[in-house]
KOLGU-4560 file (N, C-alpha, C; in nm, 3 decimals, padded with zeros to 5 digits):
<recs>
<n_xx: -00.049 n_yy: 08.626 n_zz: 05.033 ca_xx: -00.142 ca_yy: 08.661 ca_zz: 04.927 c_xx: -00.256 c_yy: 08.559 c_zz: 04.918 mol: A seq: 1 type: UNK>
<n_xx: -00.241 n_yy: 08.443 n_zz: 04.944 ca_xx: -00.328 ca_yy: 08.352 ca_zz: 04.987 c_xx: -00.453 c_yy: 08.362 c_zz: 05.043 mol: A seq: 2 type: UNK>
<n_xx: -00.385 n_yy: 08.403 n_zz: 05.199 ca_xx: -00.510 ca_yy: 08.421 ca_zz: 05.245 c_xx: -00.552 c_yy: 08.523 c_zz: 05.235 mol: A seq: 3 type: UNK>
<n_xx: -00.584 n_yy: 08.622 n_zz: 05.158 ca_xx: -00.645 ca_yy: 08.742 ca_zz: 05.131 c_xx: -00.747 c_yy: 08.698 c_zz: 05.001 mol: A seq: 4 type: UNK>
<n_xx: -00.691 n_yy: 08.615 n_zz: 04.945 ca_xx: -00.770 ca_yy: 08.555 ca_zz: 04.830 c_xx: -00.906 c_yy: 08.494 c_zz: 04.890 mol: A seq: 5 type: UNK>
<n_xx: -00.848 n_yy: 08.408 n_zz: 04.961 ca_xx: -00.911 ca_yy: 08.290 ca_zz: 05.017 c_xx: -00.997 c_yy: 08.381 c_zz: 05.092 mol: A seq: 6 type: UNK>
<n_xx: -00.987 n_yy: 08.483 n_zz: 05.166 ca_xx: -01.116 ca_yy: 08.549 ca_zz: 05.257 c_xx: -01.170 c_yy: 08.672 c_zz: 05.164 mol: A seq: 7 type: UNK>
<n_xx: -01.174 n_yy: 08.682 n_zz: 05.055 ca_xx: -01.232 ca_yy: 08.754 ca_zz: 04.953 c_xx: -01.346 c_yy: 08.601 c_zz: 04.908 mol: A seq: 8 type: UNK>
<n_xx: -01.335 n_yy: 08.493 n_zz: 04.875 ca_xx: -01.375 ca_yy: 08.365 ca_zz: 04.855 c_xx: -01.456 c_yy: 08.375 c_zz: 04.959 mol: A seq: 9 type: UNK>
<n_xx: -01.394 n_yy: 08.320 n_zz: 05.115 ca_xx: -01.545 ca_yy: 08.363 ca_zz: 05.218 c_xx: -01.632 c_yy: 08.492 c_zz: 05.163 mol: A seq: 10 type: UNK>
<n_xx: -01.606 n_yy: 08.560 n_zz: 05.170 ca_xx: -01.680 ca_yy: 08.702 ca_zz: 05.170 c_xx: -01.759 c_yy: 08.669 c_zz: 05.035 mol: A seq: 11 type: UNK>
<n_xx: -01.748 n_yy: 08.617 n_zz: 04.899 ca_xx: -01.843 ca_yy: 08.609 ca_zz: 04.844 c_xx: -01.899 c_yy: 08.496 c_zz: 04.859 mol: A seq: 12 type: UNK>
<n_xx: -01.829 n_yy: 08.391 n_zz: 04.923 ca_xx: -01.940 ca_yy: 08.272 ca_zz: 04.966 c_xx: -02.041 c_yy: 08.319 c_zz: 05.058 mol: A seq: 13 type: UNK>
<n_xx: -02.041 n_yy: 08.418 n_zz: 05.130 ca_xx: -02.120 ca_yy: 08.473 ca_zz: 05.242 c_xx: -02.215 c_yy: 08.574 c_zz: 05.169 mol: A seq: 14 type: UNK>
<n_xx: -02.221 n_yy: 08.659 n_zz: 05.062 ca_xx: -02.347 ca_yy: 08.711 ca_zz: 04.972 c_xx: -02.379 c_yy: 08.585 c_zz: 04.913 mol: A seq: 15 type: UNK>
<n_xx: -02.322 n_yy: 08.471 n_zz: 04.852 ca_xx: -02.390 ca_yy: 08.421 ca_zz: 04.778 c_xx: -02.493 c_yy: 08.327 c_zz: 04.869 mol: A seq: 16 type: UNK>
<n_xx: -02.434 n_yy: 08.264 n_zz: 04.968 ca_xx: -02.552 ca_yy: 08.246 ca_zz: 05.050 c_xx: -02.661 c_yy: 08.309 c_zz: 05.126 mol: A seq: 17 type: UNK>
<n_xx: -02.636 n_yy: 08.423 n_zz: 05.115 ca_xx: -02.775 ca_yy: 08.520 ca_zz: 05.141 c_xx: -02.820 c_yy: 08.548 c_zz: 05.018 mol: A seq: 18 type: UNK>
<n_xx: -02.789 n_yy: 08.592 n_zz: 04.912 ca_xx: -02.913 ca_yy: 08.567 ca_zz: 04.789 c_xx: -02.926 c_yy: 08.425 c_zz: 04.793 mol: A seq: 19 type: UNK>
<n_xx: -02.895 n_yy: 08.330 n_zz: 04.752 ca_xx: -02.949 ca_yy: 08.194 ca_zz: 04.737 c_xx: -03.083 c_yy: 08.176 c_zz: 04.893 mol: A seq: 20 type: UNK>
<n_xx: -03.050 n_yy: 08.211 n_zz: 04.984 ca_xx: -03.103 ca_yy: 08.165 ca_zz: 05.088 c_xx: -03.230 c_yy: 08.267 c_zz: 05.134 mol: A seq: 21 type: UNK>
<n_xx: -03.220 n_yy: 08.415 n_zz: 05.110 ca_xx: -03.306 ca_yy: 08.532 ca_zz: 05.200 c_xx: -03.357 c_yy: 08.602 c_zz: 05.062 mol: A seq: 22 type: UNK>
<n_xx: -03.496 n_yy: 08.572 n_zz: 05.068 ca_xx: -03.625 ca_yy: 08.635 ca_zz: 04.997 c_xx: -03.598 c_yy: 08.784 c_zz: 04.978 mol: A seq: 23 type: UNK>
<n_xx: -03.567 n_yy: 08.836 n_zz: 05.102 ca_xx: -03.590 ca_yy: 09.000 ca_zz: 05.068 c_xx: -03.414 c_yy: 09.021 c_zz: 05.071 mol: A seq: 24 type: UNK>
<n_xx: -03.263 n_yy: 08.953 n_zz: 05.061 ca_xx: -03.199 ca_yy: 08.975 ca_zz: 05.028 c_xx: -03.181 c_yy: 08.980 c_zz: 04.881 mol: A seq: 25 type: UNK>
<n_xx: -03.314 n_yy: 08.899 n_zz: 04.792 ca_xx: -03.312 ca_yy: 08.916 ca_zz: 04.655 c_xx: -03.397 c_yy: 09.066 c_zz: 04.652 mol: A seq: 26 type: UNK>
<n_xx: -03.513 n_yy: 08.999 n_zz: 04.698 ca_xx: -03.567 ca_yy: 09.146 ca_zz: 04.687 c_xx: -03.504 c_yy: 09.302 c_zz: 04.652 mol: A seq: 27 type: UNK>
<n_xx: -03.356 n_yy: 09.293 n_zz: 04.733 ca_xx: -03.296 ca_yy: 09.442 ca_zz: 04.792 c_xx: -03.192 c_yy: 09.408 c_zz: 04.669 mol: A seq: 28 type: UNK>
<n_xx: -03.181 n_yy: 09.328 n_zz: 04.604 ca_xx: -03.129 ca_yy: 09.345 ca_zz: 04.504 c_xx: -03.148 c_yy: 09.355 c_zz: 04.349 mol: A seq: 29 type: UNK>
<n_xx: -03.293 n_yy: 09.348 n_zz: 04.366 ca_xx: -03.324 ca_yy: 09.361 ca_zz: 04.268 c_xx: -03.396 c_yy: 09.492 c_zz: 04.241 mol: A seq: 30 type: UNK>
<n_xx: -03.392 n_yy: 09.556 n_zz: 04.372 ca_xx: -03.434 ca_yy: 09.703 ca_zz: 04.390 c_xx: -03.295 c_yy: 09.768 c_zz: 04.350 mol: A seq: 31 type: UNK>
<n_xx: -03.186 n_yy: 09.666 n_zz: 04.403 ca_xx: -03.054 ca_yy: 09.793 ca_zz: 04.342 c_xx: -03.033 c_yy: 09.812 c_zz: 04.181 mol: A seq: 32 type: UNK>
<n_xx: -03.063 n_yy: 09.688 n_zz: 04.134 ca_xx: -03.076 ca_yy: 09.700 ca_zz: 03.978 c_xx: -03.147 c_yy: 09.799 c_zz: 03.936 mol: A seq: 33 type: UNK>
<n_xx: -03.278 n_yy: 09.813 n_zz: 03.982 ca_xx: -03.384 ca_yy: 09.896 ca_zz: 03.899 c_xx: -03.319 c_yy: 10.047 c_zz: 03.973 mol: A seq: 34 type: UNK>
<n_xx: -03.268 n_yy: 10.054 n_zz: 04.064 ca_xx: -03.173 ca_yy: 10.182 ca_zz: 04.092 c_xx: -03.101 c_yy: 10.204 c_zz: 04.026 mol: A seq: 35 type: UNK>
<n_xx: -02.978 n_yy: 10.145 n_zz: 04.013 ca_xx: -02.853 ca_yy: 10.183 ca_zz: 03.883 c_xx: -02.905 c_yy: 10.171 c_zz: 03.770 mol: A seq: 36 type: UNK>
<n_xx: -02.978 n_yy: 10.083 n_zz: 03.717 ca_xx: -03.075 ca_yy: 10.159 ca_zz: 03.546 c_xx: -03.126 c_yy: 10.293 c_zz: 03.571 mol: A seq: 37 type: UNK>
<n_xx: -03.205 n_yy: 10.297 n_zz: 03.658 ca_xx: -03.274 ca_yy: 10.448 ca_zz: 03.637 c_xx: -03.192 c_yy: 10.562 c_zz: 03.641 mol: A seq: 38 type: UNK>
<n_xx: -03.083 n_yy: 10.501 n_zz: 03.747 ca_xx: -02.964 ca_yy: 10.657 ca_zz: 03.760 c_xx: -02.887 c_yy: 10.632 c_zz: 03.627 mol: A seq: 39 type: UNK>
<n_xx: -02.849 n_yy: 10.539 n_zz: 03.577 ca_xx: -02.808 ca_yy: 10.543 ca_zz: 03.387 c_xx: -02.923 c_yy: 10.628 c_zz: 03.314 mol: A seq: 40 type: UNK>
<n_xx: -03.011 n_yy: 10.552 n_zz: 03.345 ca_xx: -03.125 ca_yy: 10.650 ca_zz: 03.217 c_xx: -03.167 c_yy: 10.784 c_zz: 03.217 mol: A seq: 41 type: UNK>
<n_xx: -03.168 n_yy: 10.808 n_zz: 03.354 ca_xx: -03.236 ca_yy: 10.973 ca_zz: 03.402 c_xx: -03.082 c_yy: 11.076 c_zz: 03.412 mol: A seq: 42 type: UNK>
<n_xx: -02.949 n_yy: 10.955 n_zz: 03.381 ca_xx: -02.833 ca_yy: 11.100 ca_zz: 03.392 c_xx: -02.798 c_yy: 11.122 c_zz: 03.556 mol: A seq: 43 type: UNK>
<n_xx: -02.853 n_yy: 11.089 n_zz: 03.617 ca_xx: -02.784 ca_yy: 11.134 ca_zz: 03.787 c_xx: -02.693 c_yy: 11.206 c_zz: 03.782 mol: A seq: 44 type: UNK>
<n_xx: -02.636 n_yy: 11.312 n_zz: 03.846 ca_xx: -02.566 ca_yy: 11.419 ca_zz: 03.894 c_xx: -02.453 c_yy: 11.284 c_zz: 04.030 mol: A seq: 45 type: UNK>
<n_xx: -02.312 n_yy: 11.344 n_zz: 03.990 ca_xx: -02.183 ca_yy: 11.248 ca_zz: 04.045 c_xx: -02.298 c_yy: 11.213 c_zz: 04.215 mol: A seq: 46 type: UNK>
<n_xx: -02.298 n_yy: 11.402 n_zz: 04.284 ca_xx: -02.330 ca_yy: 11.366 ca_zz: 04.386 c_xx: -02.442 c_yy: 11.303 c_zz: 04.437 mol: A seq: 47 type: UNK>
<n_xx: -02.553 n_yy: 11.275 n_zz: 04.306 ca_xx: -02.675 ca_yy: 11.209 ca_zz: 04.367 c_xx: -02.639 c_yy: 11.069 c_zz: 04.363 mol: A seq: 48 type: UNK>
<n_xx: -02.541 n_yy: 11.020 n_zz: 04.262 ca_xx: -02.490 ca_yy: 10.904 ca_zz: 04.288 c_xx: -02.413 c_yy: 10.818 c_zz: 04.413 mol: A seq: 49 type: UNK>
<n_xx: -02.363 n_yy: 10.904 n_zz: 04.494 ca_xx: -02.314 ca_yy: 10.882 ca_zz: 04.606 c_xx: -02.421 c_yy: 10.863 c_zz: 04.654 mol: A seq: 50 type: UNK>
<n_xx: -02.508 n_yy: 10.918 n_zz: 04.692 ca_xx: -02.655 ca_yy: 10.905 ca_zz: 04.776 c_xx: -02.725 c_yy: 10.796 c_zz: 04.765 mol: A seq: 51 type: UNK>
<n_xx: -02.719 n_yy: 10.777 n_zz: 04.650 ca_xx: -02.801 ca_yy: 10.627 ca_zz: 04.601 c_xx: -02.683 c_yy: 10.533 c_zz: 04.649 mol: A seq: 52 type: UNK>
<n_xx: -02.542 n_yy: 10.525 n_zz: 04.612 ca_xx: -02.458 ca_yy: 10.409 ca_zz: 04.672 c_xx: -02.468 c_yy: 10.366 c_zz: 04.814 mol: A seq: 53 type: UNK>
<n_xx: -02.468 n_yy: 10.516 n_zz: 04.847 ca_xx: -02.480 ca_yy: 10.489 ca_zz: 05.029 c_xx: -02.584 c_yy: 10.426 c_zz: 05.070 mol: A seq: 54 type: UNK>
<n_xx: -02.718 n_yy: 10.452 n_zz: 05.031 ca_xx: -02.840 ca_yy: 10.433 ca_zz: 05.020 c_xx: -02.832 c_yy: 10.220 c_zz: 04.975 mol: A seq: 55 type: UNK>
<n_xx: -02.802 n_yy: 10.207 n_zz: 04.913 ca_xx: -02.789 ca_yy: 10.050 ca_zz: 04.830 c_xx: -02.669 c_yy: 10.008 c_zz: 04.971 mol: A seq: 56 type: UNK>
<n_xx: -02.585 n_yy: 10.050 n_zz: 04.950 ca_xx: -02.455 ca_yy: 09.964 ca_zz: 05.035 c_xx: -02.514 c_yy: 09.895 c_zz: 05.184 mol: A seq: 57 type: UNK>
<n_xx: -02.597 n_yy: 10.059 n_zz: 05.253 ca_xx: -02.694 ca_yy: 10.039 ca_zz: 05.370 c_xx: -02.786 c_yy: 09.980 c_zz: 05.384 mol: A seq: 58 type: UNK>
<n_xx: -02.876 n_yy: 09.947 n_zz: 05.263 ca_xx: -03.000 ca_yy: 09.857 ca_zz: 05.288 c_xx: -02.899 c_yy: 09.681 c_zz: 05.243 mol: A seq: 59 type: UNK>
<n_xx: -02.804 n_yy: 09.648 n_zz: 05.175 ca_xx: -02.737 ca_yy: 09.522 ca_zz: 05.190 c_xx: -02.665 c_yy: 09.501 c_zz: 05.282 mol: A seq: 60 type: UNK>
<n_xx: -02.590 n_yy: 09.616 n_zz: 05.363 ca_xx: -02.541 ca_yy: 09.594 ca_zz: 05.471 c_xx: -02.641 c_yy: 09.535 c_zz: 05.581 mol: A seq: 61 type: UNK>
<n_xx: -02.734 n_yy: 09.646 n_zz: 05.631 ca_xx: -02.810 ca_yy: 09.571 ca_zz: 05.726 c_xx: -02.875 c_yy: 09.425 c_zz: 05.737 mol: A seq: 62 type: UNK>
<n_xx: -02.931 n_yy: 09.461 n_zz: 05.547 ca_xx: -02.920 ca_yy: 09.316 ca_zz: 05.552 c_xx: -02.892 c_yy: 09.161 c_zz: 05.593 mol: A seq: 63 type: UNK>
<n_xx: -02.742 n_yy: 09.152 n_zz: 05.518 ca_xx: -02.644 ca_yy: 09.077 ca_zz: 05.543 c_xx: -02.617 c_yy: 09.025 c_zz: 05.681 mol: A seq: 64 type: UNK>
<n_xx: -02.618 n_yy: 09.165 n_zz: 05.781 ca_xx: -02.565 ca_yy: 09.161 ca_zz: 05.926 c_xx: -02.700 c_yy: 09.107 c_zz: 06.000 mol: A seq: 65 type: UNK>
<n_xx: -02.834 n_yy: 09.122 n_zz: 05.967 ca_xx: -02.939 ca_yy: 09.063 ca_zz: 05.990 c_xx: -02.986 c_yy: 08.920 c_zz: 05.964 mol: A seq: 66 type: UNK>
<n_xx: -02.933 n_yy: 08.872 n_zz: 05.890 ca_xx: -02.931 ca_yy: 08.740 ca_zz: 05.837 c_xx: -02.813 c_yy: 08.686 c_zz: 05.926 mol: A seq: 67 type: UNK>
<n_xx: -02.749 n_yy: 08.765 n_zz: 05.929 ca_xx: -02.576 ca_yy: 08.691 ca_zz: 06.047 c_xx: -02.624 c_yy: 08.668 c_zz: 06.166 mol: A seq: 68 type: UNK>
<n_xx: -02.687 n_yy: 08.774 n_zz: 06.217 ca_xx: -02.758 ca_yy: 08.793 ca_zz: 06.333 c_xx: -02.875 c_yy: 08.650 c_zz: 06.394 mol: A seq: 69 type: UNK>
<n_xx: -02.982 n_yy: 08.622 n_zz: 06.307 ca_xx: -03.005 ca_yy: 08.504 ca_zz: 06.293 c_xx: -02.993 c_yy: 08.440 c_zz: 06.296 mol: A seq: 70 type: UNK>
<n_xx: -02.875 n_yy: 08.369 n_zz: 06.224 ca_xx: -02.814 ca_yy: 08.290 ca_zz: 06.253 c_xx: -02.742 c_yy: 08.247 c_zz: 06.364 mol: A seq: 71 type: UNK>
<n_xx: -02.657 n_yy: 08.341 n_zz: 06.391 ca_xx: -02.610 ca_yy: 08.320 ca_zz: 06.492 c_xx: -02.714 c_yy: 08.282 c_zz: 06.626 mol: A seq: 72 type: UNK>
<n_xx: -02.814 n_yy: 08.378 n_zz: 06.651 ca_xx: -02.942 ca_yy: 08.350 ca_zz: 06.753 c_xx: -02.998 c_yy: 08.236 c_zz: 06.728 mol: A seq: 73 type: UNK>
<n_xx: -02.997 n_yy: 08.172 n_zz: 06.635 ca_xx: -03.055 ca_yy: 08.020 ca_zz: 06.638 c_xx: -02.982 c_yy: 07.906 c_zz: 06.673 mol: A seq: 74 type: UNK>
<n_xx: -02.861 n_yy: 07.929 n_zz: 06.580 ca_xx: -02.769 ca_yy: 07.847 ca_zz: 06.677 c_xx: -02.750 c_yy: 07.868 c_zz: 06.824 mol: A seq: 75 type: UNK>
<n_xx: -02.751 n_yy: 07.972 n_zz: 06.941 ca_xx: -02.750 ca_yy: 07.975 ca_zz: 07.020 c_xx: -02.815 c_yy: 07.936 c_zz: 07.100 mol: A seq: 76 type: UNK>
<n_xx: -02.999 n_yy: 08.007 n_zz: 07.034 ca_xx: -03.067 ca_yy: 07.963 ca_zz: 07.101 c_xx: -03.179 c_yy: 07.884 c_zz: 07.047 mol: A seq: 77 type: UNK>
<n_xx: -03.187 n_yy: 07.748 n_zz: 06.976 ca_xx: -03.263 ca_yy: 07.665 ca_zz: 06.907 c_xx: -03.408 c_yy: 07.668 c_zz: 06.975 mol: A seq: 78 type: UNK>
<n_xx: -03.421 n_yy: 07.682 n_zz: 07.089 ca_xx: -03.499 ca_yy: 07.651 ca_zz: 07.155 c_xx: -03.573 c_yy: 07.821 c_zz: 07.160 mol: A seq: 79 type: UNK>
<n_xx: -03.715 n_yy: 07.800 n_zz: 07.145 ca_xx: -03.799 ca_yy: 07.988 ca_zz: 07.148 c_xx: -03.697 c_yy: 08.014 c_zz: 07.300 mol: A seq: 80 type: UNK>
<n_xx: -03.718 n_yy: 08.124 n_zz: 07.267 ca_xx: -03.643 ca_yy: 08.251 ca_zz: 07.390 c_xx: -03.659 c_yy: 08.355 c_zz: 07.343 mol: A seq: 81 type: UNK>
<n_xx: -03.748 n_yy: 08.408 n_zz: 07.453 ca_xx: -03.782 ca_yy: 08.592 ca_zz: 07.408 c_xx: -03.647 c_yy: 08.694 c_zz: 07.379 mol: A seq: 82 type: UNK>
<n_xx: -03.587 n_yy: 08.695 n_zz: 07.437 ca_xx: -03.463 ca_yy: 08.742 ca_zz: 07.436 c_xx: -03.395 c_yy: 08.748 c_zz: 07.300 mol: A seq: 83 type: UNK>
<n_xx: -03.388 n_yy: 08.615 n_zz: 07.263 ca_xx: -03.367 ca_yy: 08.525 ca_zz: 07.072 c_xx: -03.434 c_yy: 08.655 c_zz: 07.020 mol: A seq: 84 type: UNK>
<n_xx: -03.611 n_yy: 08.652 n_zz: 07.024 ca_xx: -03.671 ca_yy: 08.712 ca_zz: 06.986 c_xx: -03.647 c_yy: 08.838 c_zz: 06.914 mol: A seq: 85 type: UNK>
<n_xx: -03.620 n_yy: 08.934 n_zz: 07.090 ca_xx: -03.606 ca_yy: 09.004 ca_zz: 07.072 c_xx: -03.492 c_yy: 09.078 c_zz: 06.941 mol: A seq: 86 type: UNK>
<n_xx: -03.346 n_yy: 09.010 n_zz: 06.981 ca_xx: -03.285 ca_yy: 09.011 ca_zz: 06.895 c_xx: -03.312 c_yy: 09.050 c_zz: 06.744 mol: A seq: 87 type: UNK>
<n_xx: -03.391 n_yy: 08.939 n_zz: 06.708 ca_xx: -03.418 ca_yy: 08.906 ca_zz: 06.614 c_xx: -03.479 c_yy: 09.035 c_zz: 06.527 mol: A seq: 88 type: UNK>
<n_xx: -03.608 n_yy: 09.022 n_zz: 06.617 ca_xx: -03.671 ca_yy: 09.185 ca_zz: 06.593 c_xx: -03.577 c_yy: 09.286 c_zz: 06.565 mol: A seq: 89 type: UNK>
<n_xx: -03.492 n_yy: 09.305 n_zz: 06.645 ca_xx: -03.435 ca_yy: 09.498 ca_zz: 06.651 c_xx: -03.382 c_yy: 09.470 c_zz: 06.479 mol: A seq: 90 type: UNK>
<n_xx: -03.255 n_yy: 09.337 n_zz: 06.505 ca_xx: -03.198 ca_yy: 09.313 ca_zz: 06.354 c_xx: -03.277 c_yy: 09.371 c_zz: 06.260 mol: A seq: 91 type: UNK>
<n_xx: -03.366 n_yy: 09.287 n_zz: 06.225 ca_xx: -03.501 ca_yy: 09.360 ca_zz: 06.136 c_xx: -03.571 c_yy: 09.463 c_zz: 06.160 mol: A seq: 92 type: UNK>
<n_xx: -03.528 n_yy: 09.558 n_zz: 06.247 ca_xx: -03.609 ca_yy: 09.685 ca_zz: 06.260 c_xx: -03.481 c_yy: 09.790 c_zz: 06.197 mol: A seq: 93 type: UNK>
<n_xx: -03.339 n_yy: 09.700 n_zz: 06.209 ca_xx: -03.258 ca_yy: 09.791 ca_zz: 06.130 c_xx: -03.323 c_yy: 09.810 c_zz: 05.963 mol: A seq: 94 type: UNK>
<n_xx: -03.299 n_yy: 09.716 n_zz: 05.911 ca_xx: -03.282 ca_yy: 09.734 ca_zz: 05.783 c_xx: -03.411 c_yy: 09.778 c_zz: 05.760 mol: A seq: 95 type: UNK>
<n_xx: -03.558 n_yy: 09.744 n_zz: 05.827 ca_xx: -03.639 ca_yy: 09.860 ca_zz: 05.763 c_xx: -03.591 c_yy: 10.017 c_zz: 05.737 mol: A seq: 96 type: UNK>
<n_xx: -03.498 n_yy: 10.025 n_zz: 05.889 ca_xx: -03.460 ca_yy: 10.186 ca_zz: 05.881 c_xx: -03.407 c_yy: 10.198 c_zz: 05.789 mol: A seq: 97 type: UNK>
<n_xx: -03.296 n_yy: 10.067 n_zz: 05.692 ca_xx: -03.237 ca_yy: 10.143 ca_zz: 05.610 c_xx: -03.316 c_yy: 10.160 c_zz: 05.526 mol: A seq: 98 type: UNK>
<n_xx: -03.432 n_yy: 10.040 n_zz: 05.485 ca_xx: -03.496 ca_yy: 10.044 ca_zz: 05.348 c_xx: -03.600 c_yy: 10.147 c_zz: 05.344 mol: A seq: 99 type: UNK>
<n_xx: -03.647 n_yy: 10.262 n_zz: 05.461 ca_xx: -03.688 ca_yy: 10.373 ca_zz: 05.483 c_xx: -03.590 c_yy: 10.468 c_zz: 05.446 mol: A seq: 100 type: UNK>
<n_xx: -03.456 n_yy: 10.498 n_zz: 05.452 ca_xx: -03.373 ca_yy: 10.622 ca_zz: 05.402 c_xx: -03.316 c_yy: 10.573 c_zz: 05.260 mol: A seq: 101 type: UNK>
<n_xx: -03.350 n_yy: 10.438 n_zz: 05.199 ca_xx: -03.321 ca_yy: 10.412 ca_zz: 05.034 c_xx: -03.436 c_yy: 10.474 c_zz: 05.001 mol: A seq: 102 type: UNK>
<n_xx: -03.560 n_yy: 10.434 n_zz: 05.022 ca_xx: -03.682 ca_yy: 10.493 ca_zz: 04.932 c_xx: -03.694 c_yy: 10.612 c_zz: 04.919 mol: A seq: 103 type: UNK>
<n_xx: -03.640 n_yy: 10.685 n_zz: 05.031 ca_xx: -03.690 ca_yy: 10.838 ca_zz: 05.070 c_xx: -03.582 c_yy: 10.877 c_zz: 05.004 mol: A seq: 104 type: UNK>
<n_xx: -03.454 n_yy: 10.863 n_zz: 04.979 ca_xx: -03.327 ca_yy: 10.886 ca_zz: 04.951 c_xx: -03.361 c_yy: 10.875 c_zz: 04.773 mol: A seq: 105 type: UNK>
<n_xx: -03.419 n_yy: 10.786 n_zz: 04.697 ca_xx: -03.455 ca_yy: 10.766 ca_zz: 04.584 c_xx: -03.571 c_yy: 10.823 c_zz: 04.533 mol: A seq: 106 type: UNK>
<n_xx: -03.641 n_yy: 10.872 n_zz: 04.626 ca_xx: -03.788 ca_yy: 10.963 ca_zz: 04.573 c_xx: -03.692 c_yy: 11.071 c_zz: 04.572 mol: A seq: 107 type: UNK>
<n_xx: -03.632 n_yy: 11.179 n_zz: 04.624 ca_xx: -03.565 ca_yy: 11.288 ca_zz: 04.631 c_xx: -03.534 c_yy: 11.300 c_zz: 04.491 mol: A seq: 108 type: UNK>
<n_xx: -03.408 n_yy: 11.171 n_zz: 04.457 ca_xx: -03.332 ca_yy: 11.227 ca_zz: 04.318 c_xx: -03.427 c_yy: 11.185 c_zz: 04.269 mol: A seq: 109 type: UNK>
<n_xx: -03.476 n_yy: 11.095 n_zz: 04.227 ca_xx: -03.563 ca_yy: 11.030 ca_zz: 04.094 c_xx: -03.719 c_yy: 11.064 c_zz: 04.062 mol: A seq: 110 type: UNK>
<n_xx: -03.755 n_yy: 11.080 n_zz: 04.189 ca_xx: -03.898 ca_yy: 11.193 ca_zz: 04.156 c_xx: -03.887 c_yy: 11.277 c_zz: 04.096 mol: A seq: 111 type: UNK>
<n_xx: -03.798 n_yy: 11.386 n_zz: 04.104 ca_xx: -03.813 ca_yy: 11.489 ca_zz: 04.061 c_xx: -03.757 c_yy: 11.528 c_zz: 03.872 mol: A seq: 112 type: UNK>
<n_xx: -03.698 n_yy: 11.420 n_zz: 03.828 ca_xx: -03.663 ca_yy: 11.376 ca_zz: 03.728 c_xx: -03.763 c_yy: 11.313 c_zz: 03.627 mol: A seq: 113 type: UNK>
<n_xx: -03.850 n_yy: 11.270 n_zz: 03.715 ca_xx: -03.992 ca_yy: 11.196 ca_zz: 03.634 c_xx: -04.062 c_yy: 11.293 c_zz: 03.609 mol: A seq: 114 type: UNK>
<n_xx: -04.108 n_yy: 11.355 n_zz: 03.708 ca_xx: -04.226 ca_yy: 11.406 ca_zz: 03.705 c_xx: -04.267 c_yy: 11.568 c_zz: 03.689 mol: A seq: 115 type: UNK>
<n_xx: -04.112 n_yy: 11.636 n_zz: 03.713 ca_xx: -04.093 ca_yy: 11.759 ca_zz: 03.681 c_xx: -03.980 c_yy: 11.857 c_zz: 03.586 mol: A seq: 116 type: UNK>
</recs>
């Protein structure tokens, strides 16, 4: 039981050093806030709520694994290397994708709640 504790402990030592440490890991969380208020205030439907979770879980996931990613490539490779680079790039070309199917995923339910 220990160590299940103890790697629940990693696991939030590992978000808390990506908010403390990554700009747009606050960023993406402070976009999830103003998400779960609005789906409180506007009423969301169970299943649009799933959409938005999936939507939030995916843009912190990539996140997270992008910042790991980094890391790890720097320690490897301290020294520039295109390759590093590259890496580096795709990592961050994920989570735009996700933070492209949160927005689009959140104009769907929540547009149409505002404005019609």
């Amino acid at each position: 039981m220990k160590k299940v504790i103890r790697s629940f402990g990693y696991a939030f030592k590992g978000i808390g050093y990506a908010y403390t440490t990554q700009l747009n890991f606050r960023i993406h969380s402070g976009a999830t806030l103003i998400a779960v208020i609005s789906g409180l205030l506007l009423n969301i439907a169970a299943t649009e709520w799933l959409w938005i979770m999936l939507a939030i879980a995916l843009v912190i996931i990539t996140e997270m694994l992008n910042t790991a990613l980094e890391l790890l490539t720097d320690l490897a490779s301290p020294e520039y290397n295109a390759k590093a680079g590259h890496v580096k790039d795709i990592s961050a070309g994920c989570v735009v994708i996700a933070a492209v199917f949160a927005v689009i995923t959140g104009g769907i339910i929540f547009l149409p709640k505002l404005f019609f």
